[in-house]
C-alpha positions, -999 to +999 in steps of 0.1 A: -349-346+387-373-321+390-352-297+367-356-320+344-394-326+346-401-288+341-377-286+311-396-315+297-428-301+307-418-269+282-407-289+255-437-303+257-456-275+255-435-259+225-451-286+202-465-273+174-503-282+164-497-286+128-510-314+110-493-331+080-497-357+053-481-371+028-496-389-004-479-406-038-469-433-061-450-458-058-436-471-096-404-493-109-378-477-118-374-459-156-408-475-156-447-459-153-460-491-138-471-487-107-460-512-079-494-523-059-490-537-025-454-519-017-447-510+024-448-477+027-434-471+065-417-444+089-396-462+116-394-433+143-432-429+144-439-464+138-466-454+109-471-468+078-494-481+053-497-503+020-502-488-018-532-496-034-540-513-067-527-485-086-494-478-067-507-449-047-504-441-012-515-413+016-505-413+050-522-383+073-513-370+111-474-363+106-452-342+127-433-315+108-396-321+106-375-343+086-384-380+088-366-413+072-392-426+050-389-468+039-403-481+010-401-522+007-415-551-015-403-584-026-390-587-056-373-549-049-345-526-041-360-516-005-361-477-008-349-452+023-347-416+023-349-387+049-378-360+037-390-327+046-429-322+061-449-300+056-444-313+017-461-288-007-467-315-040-473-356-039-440-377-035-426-403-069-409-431-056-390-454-079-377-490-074-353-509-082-360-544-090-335-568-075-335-605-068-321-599-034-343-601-001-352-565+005-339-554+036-354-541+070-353-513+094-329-519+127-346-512+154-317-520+185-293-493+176-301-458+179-307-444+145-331-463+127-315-475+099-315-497+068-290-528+073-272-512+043-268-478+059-257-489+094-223-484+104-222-513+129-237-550+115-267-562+129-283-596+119-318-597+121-344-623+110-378-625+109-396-649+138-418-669+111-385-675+089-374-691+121-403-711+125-405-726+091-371-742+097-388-762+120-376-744+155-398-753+187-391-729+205-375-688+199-342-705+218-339-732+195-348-705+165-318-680+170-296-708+167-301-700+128-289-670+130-252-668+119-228-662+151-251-674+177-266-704+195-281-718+226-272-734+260-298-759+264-311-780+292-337-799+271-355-783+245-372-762+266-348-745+283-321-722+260-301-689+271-285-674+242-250-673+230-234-647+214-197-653+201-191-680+227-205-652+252-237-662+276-256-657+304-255-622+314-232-611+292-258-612+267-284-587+270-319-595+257-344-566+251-380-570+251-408-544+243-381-520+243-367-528+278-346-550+293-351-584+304-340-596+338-352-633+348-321-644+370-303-653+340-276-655+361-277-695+358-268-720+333-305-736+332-321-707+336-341-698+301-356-668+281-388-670+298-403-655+268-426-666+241-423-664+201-462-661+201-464-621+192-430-615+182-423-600+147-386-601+144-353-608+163-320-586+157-287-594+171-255-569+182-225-587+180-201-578+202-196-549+231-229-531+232-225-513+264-224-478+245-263-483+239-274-506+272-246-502+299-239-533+317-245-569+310-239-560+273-205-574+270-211-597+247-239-585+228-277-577+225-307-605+214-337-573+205-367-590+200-392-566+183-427-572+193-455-575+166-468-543+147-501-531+152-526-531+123-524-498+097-546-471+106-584-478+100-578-519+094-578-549+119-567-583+113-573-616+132-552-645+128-545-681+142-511-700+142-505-741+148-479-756+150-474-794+159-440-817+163-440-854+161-410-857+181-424-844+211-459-851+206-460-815+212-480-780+197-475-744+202-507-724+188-515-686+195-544-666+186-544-630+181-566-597+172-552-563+162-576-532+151-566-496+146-582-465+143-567-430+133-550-425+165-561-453+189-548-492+179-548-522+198-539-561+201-543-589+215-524-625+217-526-656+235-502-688+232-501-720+244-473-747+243-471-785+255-444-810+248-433-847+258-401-855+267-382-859+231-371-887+213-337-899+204-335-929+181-330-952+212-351-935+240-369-906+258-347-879+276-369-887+307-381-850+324-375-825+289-414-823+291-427-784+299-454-767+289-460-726+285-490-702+288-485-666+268-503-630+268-488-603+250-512-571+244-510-534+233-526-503+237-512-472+216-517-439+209-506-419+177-514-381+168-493-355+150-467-351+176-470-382+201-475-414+204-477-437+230-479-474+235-484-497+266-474-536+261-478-562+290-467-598+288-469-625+311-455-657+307-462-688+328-442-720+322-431-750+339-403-768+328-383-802+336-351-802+347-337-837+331-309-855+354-310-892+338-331-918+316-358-928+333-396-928+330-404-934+292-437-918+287-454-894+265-469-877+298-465-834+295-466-823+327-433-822+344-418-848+369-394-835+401-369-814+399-388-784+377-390-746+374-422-729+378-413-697+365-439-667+357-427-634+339-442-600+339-428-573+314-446-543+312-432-512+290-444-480+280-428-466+249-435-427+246-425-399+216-427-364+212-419-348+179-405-314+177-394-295+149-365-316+137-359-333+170-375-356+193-379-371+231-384-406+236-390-421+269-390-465+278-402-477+308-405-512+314-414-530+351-404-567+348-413-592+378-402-626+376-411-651+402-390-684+398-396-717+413-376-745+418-387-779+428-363-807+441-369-842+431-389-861+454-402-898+451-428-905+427-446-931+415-440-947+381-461-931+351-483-956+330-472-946+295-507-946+283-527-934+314-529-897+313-549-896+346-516-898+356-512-858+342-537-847+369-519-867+397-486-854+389-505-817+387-521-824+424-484-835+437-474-808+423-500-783+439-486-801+477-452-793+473-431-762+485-402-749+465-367-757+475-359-723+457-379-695+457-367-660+444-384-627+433-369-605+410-386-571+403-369-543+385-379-512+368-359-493+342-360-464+324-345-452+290-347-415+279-331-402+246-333-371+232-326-370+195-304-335+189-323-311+156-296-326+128-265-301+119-252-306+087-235-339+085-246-348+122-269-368+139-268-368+170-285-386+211-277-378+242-298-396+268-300-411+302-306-450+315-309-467+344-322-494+363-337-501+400-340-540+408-346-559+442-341-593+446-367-615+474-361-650+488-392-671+498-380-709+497-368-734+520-333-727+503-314-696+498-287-693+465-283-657+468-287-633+497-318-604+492-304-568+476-310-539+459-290-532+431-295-491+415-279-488+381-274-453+365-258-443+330-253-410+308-244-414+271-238-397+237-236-408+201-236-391+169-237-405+136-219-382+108-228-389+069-201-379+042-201-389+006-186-423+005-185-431+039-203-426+073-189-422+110-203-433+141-186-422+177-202-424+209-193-428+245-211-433+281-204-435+317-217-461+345-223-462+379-243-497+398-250-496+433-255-529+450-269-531+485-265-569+496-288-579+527-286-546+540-246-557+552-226-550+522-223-519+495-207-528+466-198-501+439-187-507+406-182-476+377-167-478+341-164-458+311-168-467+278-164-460+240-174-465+207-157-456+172-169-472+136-168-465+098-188-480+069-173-469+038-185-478+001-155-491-015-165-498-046-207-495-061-201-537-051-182-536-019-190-525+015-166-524+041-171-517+083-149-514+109-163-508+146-137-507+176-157-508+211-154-519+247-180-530+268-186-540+308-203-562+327-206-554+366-198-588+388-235-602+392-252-610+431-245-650+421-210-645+416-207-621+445-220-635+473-241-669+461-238-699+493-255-727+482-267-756+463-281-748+428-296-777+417-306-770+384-266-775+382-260-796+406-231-778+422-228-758+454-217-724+444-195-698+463-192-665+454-166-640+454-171-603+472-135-591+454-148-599+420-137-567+397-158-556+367-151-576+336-137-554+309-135-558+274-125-544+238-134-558+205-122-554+170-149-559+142-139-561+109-169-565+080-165-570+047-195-575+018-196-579-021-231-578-037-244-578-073-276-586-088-271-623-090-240-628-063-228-622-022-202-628+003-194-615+030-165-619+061-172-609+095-142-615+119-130-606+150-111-601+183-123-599+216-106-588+249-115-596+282-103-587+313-113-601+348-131-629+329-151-646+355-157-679+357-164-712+378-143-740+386-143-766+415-120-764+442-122-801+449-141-800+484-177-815+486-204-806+508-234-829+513-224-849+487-222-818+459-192-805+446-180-770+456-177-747+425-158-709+433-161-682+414-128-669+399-108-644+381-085-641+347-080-623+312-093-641+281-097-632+249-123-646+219-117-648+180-134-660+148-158-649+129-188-659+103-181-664+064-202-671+032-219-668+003-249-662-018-258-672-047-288-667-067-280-672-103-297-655-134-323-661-153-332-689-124-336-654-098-358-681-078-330-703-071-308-696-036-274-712-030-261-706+004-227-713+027-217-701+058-190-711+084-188-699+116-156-699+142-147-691+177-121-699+203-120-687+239-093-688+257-082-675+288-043-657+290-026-691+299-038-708+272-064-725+287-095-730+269-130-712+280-161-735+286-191-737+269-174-722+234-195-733+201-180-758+184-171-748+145-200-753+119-205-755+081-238-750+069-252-756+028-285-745+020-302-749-013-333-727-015-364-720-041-388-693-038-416-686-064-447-671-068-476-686-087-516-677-089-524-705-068-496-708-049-481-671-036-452-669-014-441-705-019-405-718-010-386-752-002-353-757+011-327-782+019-299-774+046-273-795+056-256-783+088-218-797+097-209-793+130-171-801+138-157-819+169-152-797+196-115-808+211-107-769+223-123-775+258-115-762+293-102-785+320-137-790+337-157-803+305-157-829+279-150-831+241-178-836+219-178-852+182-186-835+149-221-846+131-242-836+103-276-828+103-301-826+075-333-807+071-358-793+048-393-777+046-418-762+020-440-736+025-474-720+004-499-694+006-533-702-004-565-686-004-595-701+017-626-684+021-610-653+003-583-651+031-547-660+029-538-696+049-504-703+053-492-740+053-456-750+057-441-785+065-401-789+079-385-816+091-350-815+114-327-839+118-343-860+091-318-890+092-326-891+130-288-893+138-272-896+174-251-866+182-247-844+214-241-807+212-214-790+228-235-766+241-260-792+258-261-795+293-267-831+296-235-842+280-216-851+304-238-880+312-241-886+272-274-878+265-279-872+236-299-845+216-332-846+197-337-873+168-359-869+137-387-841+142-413-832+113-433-802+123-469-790+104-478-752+103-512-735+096-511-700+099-545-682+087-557-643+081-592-630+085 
């Protein structure tokens, strides 16, 4: 270790002082008009600025080297390119126009890149595209996101699922670091805010290359907000309020930023009722959720630096049955009292043609869990009764009570480019203890230590890229101070993206992936009672190993897309639960236990955005997956097929900038394929729709957007809900109203 600090210390001190800029136009293409208001942006330093009036742009404090350069405006081609600083005359940039939503930068895999330009698909969305399809919460807005959806417990409770994968199979990335909140459990949540995030991306698939364990399944990346361009600030305010739940989420923020120092600020609030079917209240789905995200960085010529801290406090009803009807928010017996910690440091030095970068994060989550108790009945219209149920509250010691604190650490260093190749080598790892404090005990104190080493290079020909990669693992787990558990695996990665045709874009990515037993399914003793099962763990448990096939396909012209993503996934020592048929204190006895399974399906669709009406959007997708294990037997908890038809208008007036309306029917089909221990669930439809309009108030842009869900308020039950087997059913009708205003 200390080799490697003094070899980083002379790196270091090799940087060279220089100071560059870079200045130019931005016009259309063929064309001498210039293109005001374009995104002019470098993803590695995470510096960028807007063109003026007239098209033109200058950008100052740039490291020497070769840098990727994006360019990005609606109603264009987005624009990417890798150029040389110092440069010796002002750049021209041309654009294409295009009716086609201009694409983004991916941030969650290693090189930065354009959608277009990556070899392995990524699906990424923006957080207030989510919104304005009426989500409530960032769980309930990934759902939209072709390939993945939520195990909920309520609405405000979600985990993510990734190709019928969950739990901690399914990394999620926050600030740049890993998130670890005992995800471990079926009703355990993100734990995380969408107050101050900008974006979410999504790996499909084995992503253990890039994150090591836990990534079997795939990666949720949620990128945090941006801060303001150098020398500008901006202050906004965001409301949002749900008649289903009686419920709001608003967040205030502040963001300023100097030549080299910027910072922001954001707090969020969220309250909600239990939520309405058309026949009753789902009695204890209340919960209500404090936020803080802020920021501090640091940018000269050949560093920057930023520090990001979040805490997140939250309490959140576990429902068992109908009960209580009342539009009361704070939560009744059994509920989590969860809070969160994540704070990340994010560090860069530039060198001539290569570059260091360096993620900390220190996460500490303390969770709570309440068992029910008697209470007294709530008066549906006396919200004195709020304070009482806050001062039981206050009186009561947790059943459960767990701290989780782990620090990790990412270091990469990006190799000077030779020729055709890119190339990062780098080092993670992870150090994490685990505390009990409750009158209960789930699972046992322990340290676990997690260690990897990896490579990747990405290699450009004409027609067609190449990415290759691979990484070993090591995890150390100290249980109680009694038992050692080791577990190691290697791993690889291999894609293409090739350019069939000018039209036609095709990828291929063949990877495995790992996920190291977790302490739950190791050595867990108890009753969980967010589950209601008394869980025993397994000390033999092997590592789960998998390898997946992706195959991606794309056509796109100016007016017309589809695309076909499918594929296979191999998994062996699968780990799952299943009761053994014994009871203790009156809960059944779940074991944890051992086979091979495998996963197919994929997501399909089209696009369609006809000329001359360019503002007009016609949209299908379908999405499939089956989980089975090798016997035939089905997985649990596997998404049930869906079909969903969107028609969508976007236009641009004087008034009225940035406006849009939509109508989206989703299909969901019955869900038959299920394992031995759960129940079928029928198919439904659900429709929704929403417009949206910028405006100007007071010289500042105010954002207003209506959407509605489930707007014939029909009865249905989600496969992936927890609270079907006692046939609750899932929310009814919700119409949500959004102000979101600029100073």
């Amino acid at each position: 270790m200390k080799q490697f600090l003094f070899m980083l210390i002379a790196m270091v001190s090799t940087v060279t002082i220089a100071q560059n800029y870079i200045s130019g136009q931005v016009t259309i293409n063929d064309s001498s008009e210039p293109i005001p208001y374009a995104n002019i942006y470098f993803p590695q330093l995470e510096k960028g600025t807007t063109t003026d009036d007239n098209g033109n742009f200058t950008i100052n404090n740039l490291p020497s080297g070769v840098q990727k350069i994006t360019i990005s405006v609606i109603g264009f081609e987005t624009f990417s390119e890798n150029i040389t600083l110092p440069a010796t005359s002002p750049f021209q940039f041309q654009l294409k126009p295009s009716a086609i939503e201009m694409s983004e930068v991916i941030l969650s895999t290693p090189f930065h890149k354009l959608q277009k330009d990556n070899v392995m698909k990524v699906e990424q969305e923006k957080i207030s595209t989510l919104k304005a399809k009426g989500a409530v919460t960032l769980s309930d807005g990934i759902t939209n996101i072709a390939g993945v959806e939520s195990i909920t417990t309520g609405m405000g409770i979600g985990k993510p699922v990734i190709r019928g994968l969950s739990s901690n199979r399914v990394l999620v990335y926050a600030q740049g670091v890993r998130l670890e909140n005992q995800q471990f459990g079926a009703e355990h949540g993100l734990g995380i805010s969408d107050a101050g995030i900008e974006s979410v991306e999504v790996i499909k698939g084995p992503a253990s290359l890039l994150y090591g364990s836990d990534a079997l399944g795939g990666v949720l990346y949620l990128n945090p907000e941006r801060f303001a361009d150098p020398n500008s600030n901006a202050t906004n305010i965001n409301t949002r309020y749900f008649t289903n739940t009686d419920g709001y989420n608003v967040n205030f923020g502040h963001k300023a930023s100097a030549d080299k120092f910027k910072f922001l600020i954001r707090l969020g609030q969220a309250e909600h009722s239990d939520y309405q079917t058309q026949d009753y209240r789902v009695t204890n789905t209340r919960f209500r959720e404090q936020d803080l995200k802020t920021g501090l960085g640091y940018q000269s010529t050949n560093f920057k630096t930023d520090f990001r801290y979040n805490v997140n406090l939250s309490k959140l009803g576990i429902p068992e049955e109908i009960g209580i009807q009342s539009d009361l928010k704070t939560p009744l017996e059994p509920y989590q009292s969860l809070t969160n910690h994540i704070l990340s440091s994010k560090s860069t030095w530039f060198f001539d043609n290569s570059s260091l970068d360096i993620n900390l994060g220190y996460i500490y989550n303390d969770r709570q869990e309440f068992e029910d108790h008697h209470h007294e009945d709530e008066d549906d219209h006396d919200h004195d009764e709020d304070a009482h149920e806050e001062e039981h509250h206050k009186d009561q010691a947790p059943a459960l009570h767990m701290k989780l604190k782990t620090f990790n650490y990412n270091i990469k260093y990006n190799l000077p480019t030779m020729g055709k190749f890119e190339t990062i080598v780098g080092v993670q790892g992870m150090l994490q203890n685990n505390s009990n404090y409750g009158e209960e005990q789930l699972i046992p104190d322990a340290t676990t230590n997690d260690v990897g080493v990896l490579a990747t290079s990405h290699i450009h020909f004409e027609t067609f890229d190449v990415q290759l990669g691979a990484r070993f693992d090591h995890r150390n787990i100290d249980i109680d101070n009694a038992i050692t558990k080791q577990f190691n695996s290697f791993n690889g990665a291999a894609g293409i993206k090739a350019n069939v045709t000018k039209a036609i874009l095709a990828r291929l990515n063949l990877a495995t992936g790992f996920r190291a037993p977790n302490l739950s399914e190791l050595v867990s003793d108890g009753t969980h009672h967010g589950t209601n099962r008394y869980e025993v763990g397994n000390i033999n448990l092997k590592n789960e190993q998998n390898f997946q096939t992706d195959l991606a396909l794309e056509y796109a012209n100016e007016h017309f897309e589809i695309f076909a993503n499918g594929f296979y996934n191999h998994i062996n020592n699968y780990i799952y639960l299943a009761p053994n048929g014994n009871f203790i204190n009156n809960t059944p006895v779940y074991n944890y236990l051992q086979s091979n399974a495998r996963l197919y399906g994929g997501e399909f669709g089209v696009h369609l955005h006809p000329h001359p009406l360019d503002w007009l959007h016609l949209e299908s997708s379908f999405e499939t997956v089956t989980g089975q294990q090798d016997n035939d037997d089905y997985l649990p908890l596997i998404p049930a097929n869906s079909l969903t038809n969107t028609l969508r208008a976007e236009f641009n007036t004087n008034t009225l900038k940035k406006s849009y309306a939509f109508v989206k029917l989703r299909t969901t089909f019955a869900q038959n394929n299920v394992s031995q221990f759960e129940t079928t669930t029928p198919s439904y439809n659900l429709l929704s729709a929403g417009v949206g309009t910028t405006v100007t108030l007071f010289k500042n842009p105010l954002d207003i957007s209506i959407a509605g869900t489930n707007l014939t308020n029909k009865v249905y039950i989600n496969h992936l809900s927890r609270l079907k087997t006692d046939g609750i059913a899932n929310m009814g009708r919700n119409i949500s109203f959004a102000l979101n205003y600029t100073l």
